[in-house]
N, C-alpha and C positions, 0 to 999 in steps of 0.2 A: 520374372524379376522386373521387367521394366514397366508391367501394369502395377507393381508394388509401389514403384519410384513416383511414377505418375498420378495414384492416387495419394500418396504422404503430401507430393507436392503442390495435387490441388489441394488438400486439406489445408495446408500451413497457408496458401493465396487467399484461401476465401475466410482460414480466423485473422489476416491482416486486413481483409475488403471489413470484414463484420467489426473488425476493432476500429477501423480509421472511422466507419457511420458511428461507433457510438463515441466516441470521442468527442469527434465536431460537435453530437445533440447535445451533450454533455454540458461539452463547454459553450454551448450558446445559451445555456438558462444560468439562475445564481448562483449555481454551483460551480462554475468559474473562477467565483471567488476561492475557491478553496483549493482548484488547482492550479492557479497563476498568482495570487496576490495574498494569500492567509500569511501571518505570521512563523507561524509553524512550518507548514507546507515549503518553506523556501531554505531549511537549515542545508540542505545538498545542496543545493544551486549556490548557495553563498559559500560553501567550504571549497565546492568545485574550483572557484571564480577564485578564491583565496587560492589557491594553491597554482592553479595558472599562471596568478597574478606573479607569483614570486614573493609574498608576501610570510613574515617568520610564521612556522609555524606553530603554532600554541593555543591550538582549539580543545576549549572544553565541550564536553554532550553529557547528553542524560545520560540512563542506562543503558541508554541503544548508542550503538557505533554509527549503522549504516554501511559497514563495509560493503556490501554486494551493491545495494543503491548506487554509492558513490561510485565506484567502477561504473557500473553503467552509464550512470550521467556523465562520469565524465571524457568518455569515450566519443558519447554522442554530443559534447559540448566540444570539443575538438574537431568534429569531422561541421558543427555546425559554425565554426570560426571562417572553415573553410569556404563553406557554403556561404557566411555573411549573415547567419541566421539570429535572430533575437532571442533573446534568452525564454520567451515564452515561445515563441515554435518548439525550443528545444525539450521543454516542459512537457508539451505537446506531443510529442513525437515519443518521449520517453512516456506518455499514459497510453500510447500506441503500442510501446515494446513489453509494457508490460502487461496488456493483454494477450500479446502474441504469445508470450510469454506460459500466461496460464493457459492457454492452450497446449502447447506443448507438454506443460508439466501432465494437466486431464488425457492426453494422448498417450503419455508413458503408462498410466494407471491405465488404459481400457486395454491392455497390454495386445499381444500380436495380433494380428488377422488370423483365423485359422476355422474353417469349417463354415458356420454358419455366421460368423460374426462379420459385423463392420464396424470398427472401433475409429476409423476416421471419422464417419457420419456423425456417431453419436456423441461422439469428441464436439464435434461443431456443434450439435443439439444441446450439450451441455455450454460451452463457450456461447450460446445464443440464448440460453436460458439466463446467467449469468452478466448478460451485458442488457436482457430485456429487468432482468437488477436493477442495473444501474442507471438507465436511463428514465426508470421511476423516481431518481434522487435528485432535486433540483432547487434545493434552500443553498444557503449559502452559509448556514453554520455547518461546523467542526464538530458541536455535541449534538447534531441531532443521530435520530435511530437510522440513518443513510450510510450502512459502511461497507456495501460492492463499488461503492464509486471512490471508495479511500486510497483500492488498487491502483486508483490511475496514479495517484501523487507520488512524489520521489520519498515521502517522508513517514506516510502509516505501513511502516512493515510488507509492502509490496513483496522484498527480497523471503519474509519470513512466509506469508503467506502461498509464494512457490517451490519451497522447501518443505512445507507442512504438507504440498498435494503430493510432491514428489515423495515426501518419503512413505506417506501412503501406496504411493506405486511400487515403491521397492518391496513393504512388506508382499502386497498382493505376487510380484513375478516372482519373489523367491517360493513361494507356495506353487507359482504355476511351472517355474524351473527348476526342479531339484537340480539340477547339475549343476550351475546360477549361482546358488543359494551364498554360498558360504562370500563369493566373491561382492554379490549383492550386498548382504550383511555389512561387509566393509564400506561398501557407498554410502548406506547407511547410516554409521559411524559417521562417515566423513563429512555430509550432510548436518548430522546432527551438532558436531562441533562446530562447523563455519557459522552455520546458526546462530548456536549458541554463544558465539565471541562477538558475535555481531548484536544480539538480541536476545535476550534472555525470555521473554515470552516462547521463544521457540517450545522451553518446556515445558510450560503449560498450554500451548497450544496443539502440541505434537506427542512429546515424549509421554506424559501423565495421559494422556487420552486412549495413544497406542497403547499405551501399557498396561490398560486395563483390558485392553481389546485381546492383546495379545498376552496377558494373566489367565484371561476367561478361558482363550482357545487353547492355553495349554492342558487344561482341566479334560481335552478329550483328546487320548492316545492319539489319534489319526495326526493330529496337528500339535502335538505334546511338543517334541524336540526340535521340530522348525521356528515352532514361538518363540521358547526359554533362550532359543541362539540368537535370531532377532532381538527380542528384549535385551538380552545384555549385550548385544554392540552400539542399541539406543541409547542405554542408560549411561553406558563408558562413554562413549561419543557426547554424551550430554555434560557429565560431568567433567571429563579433559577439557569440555567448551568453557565449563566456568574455569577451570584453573587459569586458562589460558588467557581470562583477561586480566586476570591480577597484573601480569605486566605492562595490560594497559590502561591501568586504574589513573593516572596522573590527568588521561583527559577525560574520566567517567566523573560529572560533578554528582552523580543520584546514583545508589545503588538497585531503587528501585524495592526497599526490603519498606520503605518508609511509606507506601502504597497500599498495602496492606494492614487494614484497622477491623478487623474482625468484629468489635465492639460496635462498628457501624453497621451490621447486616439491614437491620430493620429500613434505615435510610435508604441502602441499598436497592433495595424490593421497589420500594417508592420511586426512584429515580428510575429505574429502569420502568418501571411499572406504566409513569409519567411518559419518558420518550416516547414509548408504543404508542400510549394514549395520539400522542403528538401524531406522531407517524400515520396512523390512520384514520388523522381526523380529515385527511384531504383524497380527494379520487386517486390519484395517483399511487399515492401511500399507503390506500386499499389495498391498492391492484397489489404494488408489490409485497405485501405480509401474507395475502394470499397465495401466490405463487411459490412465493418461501415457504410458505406451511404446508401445500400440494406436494412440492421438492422433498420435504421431510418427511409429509405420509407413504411418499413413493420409495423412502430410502428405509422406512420399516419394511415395505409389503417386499422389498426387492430380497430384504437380509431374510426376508421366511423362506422367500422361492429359489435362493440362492442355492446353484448342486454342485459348487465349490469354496474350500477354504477359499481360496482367494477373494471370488467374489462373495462371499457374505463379509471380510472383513472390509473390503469397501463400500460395501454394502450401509453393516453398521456405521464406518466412519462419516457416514455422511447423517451419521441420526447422531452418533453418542458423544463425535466430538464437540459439535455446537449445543448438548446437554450437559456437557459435562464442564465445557467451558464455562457458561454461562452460570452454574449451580457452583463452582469457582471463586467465578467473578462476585456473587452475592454472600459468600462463605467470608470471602477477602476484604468483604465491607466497601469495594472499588467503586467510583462515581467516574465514568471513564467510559463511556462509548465506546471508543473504537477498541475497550478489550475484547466487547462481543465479538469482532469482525468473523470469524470462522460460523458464526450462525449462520452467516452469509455466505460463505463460499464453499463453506463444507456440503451442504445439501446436492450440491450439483453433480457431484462423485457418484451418487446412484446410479443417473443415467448409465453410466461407461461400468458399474458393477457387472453387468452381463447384457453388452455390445451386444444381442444378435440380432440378426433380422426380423424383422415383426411377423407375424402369424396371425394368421386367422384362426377361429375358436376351432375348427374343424384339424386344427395341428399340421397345413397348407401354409406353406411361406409364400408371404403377399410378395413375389415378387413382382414388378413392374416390367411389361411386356418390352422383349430386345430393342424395336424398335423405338418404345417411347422412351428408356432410358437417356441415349444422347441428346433427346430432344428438350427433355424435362432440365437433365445437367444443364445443355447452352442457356436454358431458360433462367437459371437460378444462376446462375455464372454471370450473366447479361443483367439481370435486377443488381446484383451485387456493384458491379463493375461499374453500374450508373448512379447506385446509390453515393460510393463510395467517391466518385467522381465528382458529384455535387457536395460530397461533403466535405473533400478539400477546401473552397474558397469560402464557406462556411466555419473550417478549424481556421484559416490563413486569419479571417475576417476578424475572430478573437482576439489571436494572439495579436494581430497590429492596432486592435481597439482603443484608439484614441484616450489616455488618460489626461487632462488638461490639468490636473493639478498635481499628478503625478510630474507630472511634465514641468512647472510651475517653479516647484522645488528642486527639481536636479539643475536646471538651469540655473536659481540662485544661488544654490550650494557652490555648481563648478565657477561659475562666475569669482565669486568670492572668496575662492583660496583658503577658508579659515578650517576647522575643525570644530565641529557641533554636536550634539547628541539628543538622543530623543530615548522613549521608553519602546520596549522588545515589538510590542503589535504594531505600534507607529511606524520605528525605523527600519525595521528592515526590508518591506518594500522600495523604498527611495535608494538604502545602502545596496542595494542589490541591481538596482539599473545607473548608480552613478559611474562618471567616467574610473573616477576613482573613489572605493568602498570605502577607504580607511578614510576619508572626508568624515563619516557619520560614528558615533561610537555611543553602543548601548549602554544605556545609563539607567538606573531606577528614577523612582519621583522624589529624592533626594538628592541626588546628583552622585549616587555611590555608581560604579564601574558595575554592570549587574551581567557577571560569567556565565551564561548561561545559554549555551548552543550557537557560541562566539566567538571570534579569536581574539584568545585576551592580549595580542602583542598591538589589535586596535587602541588599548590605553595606554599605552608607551606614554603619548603629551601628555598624560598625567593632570588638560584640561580642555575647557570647549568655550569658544568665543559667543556662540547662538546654540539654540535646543526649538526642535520640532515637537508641535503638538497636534491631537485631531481627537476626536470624541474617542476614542480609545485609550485616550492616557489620562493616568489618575492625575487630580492637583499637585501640582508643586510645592515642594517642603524645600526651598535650598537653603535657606538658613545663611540668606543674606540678604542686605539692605540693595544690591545692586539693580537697578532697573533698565530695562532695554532703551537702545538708544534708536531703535524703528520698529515696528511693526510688519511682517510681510504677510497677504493675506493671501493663500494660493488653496482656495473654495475650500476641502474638509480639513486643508493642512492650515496651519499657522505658525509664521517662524519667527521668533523672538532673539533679537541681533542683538548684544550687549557690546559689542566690538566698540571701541580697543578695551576694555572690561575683561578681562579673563576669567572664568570659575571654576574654580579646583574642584578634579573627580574625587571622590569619597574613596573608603576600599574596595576593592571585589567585593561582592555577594553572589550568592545564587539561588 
């Protein structure tokens, strides 16, 4: 028992040493952008900070709630109050937890230790395969084909993304526990609703994929009745998930049914056709479609060699749910990135389909002589330790990255007391490190109130004395004679001061 303790617990040290190095790389190229300053990327960290704030609350969202995210962040945005920390450490730290994160989840799937197996090891081979993902992603767009690095943000379905591996693990131990089973099942279920109140992709990421998995496997007596129980506590747990947001529909603005244009397949095909194209037209972006495509031939040959239900269903899950995703996604007519994301993360499920120890052709387990064992471990434990060491003052070094013009505007803003508004990509970076948020309120290029992954008790004033501008926001339509009475120029921002001028917001949109 206590060599069991000791090996889970170096497992979980070294996927937190492996997660803090790719974080840092991560966020030292332009992909930073996406985890500390994207428009999008910041809807948790602004609802967190609202809700701390004591601010009414009247936040509308898309289809997605974010409930698991927002728990998280906002836990670690409390403990980082304490600590003093800026709102991008905290960023930071939460793209930490959430690799630690899918680790754990790949560790539940490569289920017990037992005989020949090392399901810690190969857990971190996967978690290392998966992060040498992400550290091939380093644009700074949102649409490109880069979405193992989506995990690190509080806002691409990270929460769905470890729910979709876990419940992968549940089906696998309920086939390696019968006794388990029924209780599993229930987790299951349980799983699949939080999910699904949270994010409805869960069902076509999870539920539709499993389903077909576990349709197929019932088709053979051996695994007939463990499937069909399986399947329908997915399907029940899927569907109580959608019931269960009807009574949170007053802050869903998008049902998300309005995504789906089937009529667009052909575009479809293109667009994604295009991002590829994109993706490996650079070394990097080679390397990684290669490794994803290795990940996926490995996750066929594994499902052939598989000599258990369990393992061949994760086996397959790591080939049929990013095909079936994907053949989905082009069915739905979607122009959307980050729906592929499960191409991405699903593949790395093979490794851990059957944990055991390597062998030689001769059916000889390579094991590695007693003595080099402790010496090899300190050795990889000691790279880790120093990787991981250097790559603190390298993450730190980020998140305090000087913005001068960021900087520029919240100084003017708090300075001057008034209430301003800008359009969604512009303001919400600024609204999000102000002393005070409700200072900035999202507006369209008309000056309508634009609801839309916001709290709309921000339009209470009902107006705004100045409005923020920067290459990101469309022309202005205000549909008045009023002209600014200064100019303030802070390098990509521009703030347009109409004071003492008042301009009436328009109505909600979204």
């Amino acid at each position: 028992m206590r060599h069991f303790w000791v090996r889970e617990l170096g497992g979980w040290v070294a996927a937190a040493l492996i997660s803090i190095v790719t974080v840092a790389q991560l966020a030292s190229t332009a992909r930073s952008e996406l985890l500390l300053r994207d428009g999008d990327s910041l809807v948790v960290a602004l609802l967190v900070r609202s809700i701390t704030g004591g601010e009414t609350f009247d936040w509308v969202m898309s289809s997605v709630l974010f409930l698991p995210e927002i728990a998280v962040f906002a836990a670690l945005w409390l403990i980082g109050q304490l600590l003093s920390l800026d709102v991008n450490a905290v960023l930071l730290i939460n793209a930490v937890v959430n690799l630690v994160a899918l680790y754990g989840a790949v560790r539940f799937v490569a289920g017990r230790r037992r005989g020949r197996t090392v399901p810690v090891g190969w857990s971190l081979v996967a978690l290392s395969a998966f992060c040498l993902l992400v550290v091939t992603e380093t644009s700074a767009s949102r649409d490109a084909l880069e979405l193992a690095s989506l995990l690190l943000t509080t806002t691409y379905y990270s929460a769905t993304v470890i729910a979709v591996v876990l419940s992968v693990g549940l089906v696998r131990r309920a086939y390696d526990r019968p006794r388990s089973a029924t209780r599993l099942s229930i987790v299951l279920a349980g799983v699949a609703f939080v999910s699904t109140v949270s994010n409805p992709l869960y069902a076509a990421w999870a539920t539709a994929p499993l389903g077909v998995l576990l349709g197929t496997a019932a088709v053979y007596p051996v695994a007939r009745r463990r499937a069909l129980s399986l399947l329908a506590w997915l399907i029940g747990g899927t569907v109580i998930g959608f019931v269960g947001r009807i009574p949170l529909s007053a802050w869903i603005a998008n049902s998300g049914a309005e995504y789906a244009q089937p009529g667009l397949w052909p575009e479809s095909v293109r667009y994604y056709a295009d991002l590829l194209t994109v993706r490996t037209s650079t070394p990097l972006g080679l390397i990684g479609t290669l490794l994803l495509a290795a990940l996926l031939v490995f996750a066929v040959v594994q499902t052939v060699r598989a000599r258990t239900v369990g393992a061949r269903l994760v086996a397959a899950a790591g080939w049929a749910i990013p095909l079936l995703v994907v053949l989905g996604a082009i069915v739905l007519g979607t122009h959307a990135a980050r729906y592929l994301e499960p191409l991405f993360f699903a593949p790395v499920l093979a490794l851990v389909a059957s944990p055991v120890r390597v062998t030689s052709r001769t059916g000889v387990s390579a094991r590695m002589p007693r003595r080099a064992a402790p010496v090899l471990t300190a050795a990889a434990a000691t790279l880790l330790l120093v990787g991981a060491g250097l790559s603190v003052p390298r993450a730190v070094a980020a998140a305090e990255h000087p913005n001068t013009d960021l900087r520029c505007v919240n100084e003017w803003v708090n300075a001057s007391g008034q209430v301003g508004g800008g359009q969604f990509w512009t303001v919400r970076l600024p609204k999000l490190h102000l002393d005070e948020p409700t200072q900035l309120v999202q507006v369209d290029h008309q000056l309508n109130a634009y609801a839309w992954l916001v709290n709309q008790s921000d339009f209470a004033p009902g107006e705004v004395t100045f409005l923020i501008e920067d290459a990101q926001s469309s022309p202005w339509a205000l549909g008045t004679n009023a002209q600014p009475t200064q100019v303030i120029a802070c390098g990509q921002y521009t703030i347009y001061d109409f004071s003492p001028t008042a301009l009436a917001l328009g109505p909600p949109r979204s």
